[in-house]
BADOMI-806934 format. One record per residue (C-alpha): x, y, z. Coordinates in steps of 0.02 Angstrom, whole numbers, plus 50000, padded with zeros to 5 digits. Layout:
// residues N
XYZ...
This chain:
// residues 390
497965052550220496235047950200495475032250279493635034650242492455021450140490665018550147489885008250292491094999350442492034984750422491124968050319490984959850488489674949650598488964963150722489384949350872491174947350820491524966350829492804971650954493084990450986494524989050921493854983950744492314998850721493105010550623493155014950412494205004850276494445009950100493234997949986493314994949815492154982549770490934975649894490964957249968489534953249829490734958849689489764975649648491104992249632491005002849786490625021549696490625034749839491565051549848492865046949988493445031249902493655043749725495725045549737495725027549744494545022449618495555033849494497135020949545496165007449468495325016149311496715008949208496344990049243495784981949103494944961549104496214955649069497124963149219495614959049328495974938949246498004941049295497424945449475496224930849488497264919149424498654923549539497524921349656497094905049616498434897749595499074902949773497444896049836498204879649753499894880949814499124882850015498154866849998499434856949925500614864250033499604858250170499234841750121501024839650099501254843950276500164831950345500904818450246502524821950323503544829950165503474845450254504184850450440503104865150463501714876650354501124891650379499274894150285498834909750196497114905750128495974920250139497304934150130497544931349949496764947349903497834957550014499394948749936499124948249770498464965849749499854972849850501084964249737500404971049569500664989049620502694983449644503814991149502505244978949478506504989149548505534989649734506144978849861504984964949955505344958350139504054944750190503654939550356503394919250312501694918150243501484929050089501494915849975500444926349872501534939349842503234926649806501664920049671501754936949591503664941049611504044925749519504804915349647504674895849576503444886749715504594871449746505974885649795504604893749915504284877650006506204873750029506264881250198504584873350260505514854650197507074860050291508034858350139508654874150135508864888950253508224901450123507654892249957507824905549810508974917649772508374937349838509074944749703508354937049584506554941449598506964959249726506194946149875506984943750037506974929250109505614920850229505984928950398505354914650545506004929050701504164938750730504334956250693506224955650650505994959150481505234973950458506724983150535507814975050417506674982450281506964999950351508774998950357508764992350157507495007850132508655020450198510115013350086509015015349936508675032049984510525037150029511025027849851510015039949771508795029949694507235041949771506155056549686507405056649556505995056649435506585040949336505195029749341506375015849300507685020549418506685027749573506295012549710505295008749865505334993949988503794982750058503834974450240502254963950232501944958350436500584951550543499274959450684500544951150793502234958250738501344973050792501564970650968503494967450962504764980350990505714979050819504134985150734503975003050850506015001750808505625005850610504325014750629505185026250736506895024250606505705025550441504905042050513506215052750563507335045950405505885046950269506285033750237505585024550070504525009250132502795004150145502274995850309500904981350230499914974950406498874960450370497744961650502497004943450509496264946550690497164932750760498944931150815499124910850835497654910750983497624929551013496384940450939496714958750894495694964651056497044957751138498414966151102497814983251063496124993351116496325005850942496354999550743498024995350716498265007550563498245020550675500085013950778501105023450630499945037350646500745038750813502425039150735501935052750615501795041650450500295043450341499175028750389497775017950306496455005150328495914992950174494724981550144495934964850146494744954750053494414966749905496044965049793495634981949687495794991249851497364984349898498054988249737497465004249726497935009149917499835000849904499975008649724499665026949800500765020849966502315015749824502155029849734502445041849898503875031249936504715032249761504565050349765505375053949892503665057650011504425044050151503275030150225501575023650230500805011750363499515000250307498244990150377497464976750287495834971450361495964952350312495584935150401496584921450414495384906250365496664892350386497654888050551499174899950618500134884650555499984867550529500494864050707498984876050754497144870050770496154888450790494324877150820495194877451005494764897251006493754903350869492064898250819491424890550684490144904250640491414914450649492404905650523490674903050402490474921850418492124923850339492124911750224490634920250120491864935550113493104924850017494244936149900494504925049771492484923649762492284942249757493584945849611492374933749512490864941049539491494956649499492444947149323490674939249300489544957549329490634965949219490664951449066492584946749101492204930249144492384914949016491854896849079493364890948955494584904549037494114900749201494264880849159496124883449095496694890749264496064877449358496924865849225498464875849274498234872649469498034854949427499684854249364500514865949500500034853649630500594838149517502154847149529502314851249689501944831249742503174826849637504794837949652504454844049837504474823349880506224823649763506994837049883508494829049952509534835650091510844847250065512894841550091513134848150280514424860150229513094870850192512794879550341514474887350326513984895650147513154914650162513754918550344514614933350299514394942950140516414940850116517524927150159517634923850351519434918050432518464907050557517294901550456518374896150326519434886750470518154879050538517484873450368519184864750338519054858350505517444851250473517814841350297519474833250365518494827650506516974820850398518404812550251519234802050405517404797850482516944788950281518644782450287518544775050446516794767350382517364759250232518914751450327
């Protein structure tokens, strides 16, 4: 597979590690201008079809997930939340992924693509259950075709694998039914990369052809660890070891992901097996909210990054090519308004779940010991509240 594009990575010369010098596919440039060059030509053909008004879906889906981190956040630090992990920065990656998905394609997420659960469909109060400790999932996968957030580092993507090769061995690959014909999408970290259950699918997806796309964000720092660290090649080029065509995107530029996940799916559905790609994104916020990265990165660093925002490109791309519209623009940030009014309000109303919980969605069927220890456990809390009220 190619894995050309004009120029090296959008990076500050200084902040270059060896294993970061090496071509990405770019779409449109970090100052919103389209990239036009004959290596990047089977991709730009991907995105010929994208109107402005598809170019307005993507930004606002942006947006809005933009919103969601922040308030997300805030709630954190306020105490309504246990935990958070921040996604700002790798909203192009997400959200461009997620608009090449057919509905039929499957989605495992590691526990930060909160941009991609924004394009699914997945209600934000439901994705912030888990983070709240409400609940140890929060929506329902079937639903929206979206797995549940997956905490375990790396454990994920081998589930996604195994669900790949029952799609394929259900026959629902290179049957030539566009509305039949499915692929799965394990999105995954720089640092998933370095544990064993990720070398586990890739070695499983490879020999199986399996139908899944490997989606790395590469956001060049795992918690305190930067890429350098924990690998002396780009990381696309891990599945090239394994055999599976790999790829390197721009993370920030949200046509390219589209365009580079759309041609990855479309293998996959077809019965062509597996893609591996890397997302060349950075993570501006903290690992999580229990992380403060000013302890290991620097603050240039971080500036440097922060002019390559994703959300800033897509509009001076909207605004170059006449798709932008100050009252457009002024709705959507009406509409984050009331996403975080929302999310103040019913995330604060979460209450916690009846303890008998934990013994729901064990097993798939009914379990003899669960079920007994179940019983076990209501007789014991009915005499405990009778015992109180005596």
């Amino acid at each position: 597979m190619p894995h050309t594009t004009p120029g090296e990575p959008d990076v500050a010369p200084a902040d270059i590690a060896p294993a970061d010098v090496d071509p990405l596919v770019q779409l449109v440039s970090p100052t919103g201008e389209r990239v036009v060059e004959p290596d990047n030509a089977t991709y730009r053909s991907r995105v010929d079809h994208l109107t402005s008004e598809d170019l307005r879906a993507l930004y606002r889906d942006m947006v809005l997930t933009r919103r969601f981190d922040d308030e997300a956040t805030a709630l954190q630090r306020q105490g309504e939340l246990a935990l958070y992990a921040q996604g700002r920065g790798q909203e192009a990656a997400q959200v461009g992924s997620a608009a090449a998905l057919a509905p039929q394609d499957y989605v495992f997420p590691s526990y930060r693509e909160h941009g991609v659960l924004q394009s699914r469909g997945v209600d934000p109060v439901d994705r912030l259950r888990l983070y709240r400790g409400a609940d140890h999932g929060g929506w329902d996968p079937a639903e929206h075709n979206v797995h549940l957030y997956t905490l375990v580092i790396g454990s994920h993507v081998l589930h996604a694998t195994g669900y790949a090769m029952g799609v394929q061995r259900d026959g629902a690959v290179g049957t030539g039914d566009a509305g039949r014909d499915a692929a799965v999408v394990t999105y995954f970290g720089d640092g998933a990369t370095s544990q064993g259950d990720v070398s586990e699918a890739l070695v499983f997806a490879a020999v199986n052809n399996a139908p899944v796309v490997f989606f790395l964000q590469n956001n060049q720092w795992a918690i305190s660890e930067p890429t350098s660290r924990q690998s002396r090649a780009p990381l696309y080029r891990r599945g090239e070891g394994f055999g599976i065509p790999s790829v390197r995107v721009d993370g920030n530029d949200v046509l390219a992901c589209y365009a580079v996940t759309a041609e990855a799916l479309e293998r996959a559905r077809s019965g062509g097996g597996p893609t591996f790609v890397e997302a060349y994104t950075y993570r501006m916020g903290a690992h999580t909210t229990s992380d403060d990265p000013s302890r290991y990165r620097a603050r240039a660093e971080e500036d440097h990054w922060a002019r390559r925002d994703p959300i800033d490109r897509l509009a001076a791309l909207l605004r170059a090519e006449d798709g932008w519209d100050d009252g457009w623009a002024a709705g959507i940030e009406r509409e984050a308004d009331a996403l975080g009014e929302r999310l103040r309000k019913e995330v604060r109303e979460l209450g916690a779940p009846p303890a008998t919980t934990m013994f729901e969605h064990v097993y798939a069927t009914e379990h003899a010991q669960v079920q007994a220890e179940r019983a076990w456990y209501e007789q014991y809390e009915n005499e405990t509240s009778t015992e109180a009220a005596r």
